[in-house]
C-alpha positions, -999 to 999 in steps of 0.1 A, spaced: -814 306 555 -786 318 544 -773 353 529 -770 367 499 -738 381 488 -750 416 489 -768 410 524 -739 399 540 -721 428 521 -749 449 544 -742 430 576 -701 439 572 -704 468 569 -732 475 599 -708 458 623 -675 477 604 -703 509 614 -708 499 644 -673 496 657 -661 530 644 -694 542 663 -683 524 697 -645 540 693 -659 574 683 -686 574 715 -656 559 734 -633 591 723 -661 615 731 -670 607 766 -630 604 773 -608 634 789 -590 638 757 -621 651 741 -620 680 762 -588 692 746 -604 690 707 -612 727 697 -650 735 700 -653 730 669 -640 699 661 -660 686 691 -693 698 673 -686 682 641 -673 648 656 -710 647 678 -729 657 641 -708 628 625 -713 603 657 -755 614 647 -748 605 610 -732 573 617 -759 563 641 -789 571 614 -768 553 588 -761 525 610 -800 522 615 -806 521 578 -788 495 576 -803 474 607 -832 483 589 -826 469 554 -812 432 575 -851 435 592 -864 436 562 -846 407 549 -855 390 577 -822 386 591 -829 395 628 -849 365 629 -823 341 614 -803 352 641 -806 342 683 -813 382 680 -850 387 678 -842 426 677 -810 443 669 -796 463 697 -766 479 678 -756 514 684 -776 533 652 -809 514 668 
């Protein structure tokens, strides 16, 4: 089975997601966070959260399509999930 347009539109952008979410978890647990004003080191956590839920959604949407079990995946494992 193959995608639709808009499904693979989906897929993209879950793995585009899902990168930024790896470099962003990558920055947090680094030294270098430490030196980010309190602040800032709140807000990046909230929008790691966000991007997590939203990459979920979109793990989400692909089960529904069935996409998971196109795939050698039976489950997806990605970062939101």
């Amino acid at each position: 089975m193959e995608l639709q347009p808009y499904q693979q539109r989906v897929l993209d952008e879950l793995n585009d997601l899902d990168i930024k979410i790896n470099k962003l978890m990558t920055f947090v647990e680094s030294p270098a966070f430490e030196m980010v004003e309190q602040e800032h080191q709140v807000l990046l956590k909230v929008q790691m959260n966000y991007m997590m839920s939203y990459s979920d959604v979109l793990a989400r949407r692909l089960d529904l399509w069935g996409y998971w079990e196109m795939t050698s995946d039976s489950e997806y494992d990605g970062i939101g999930v």
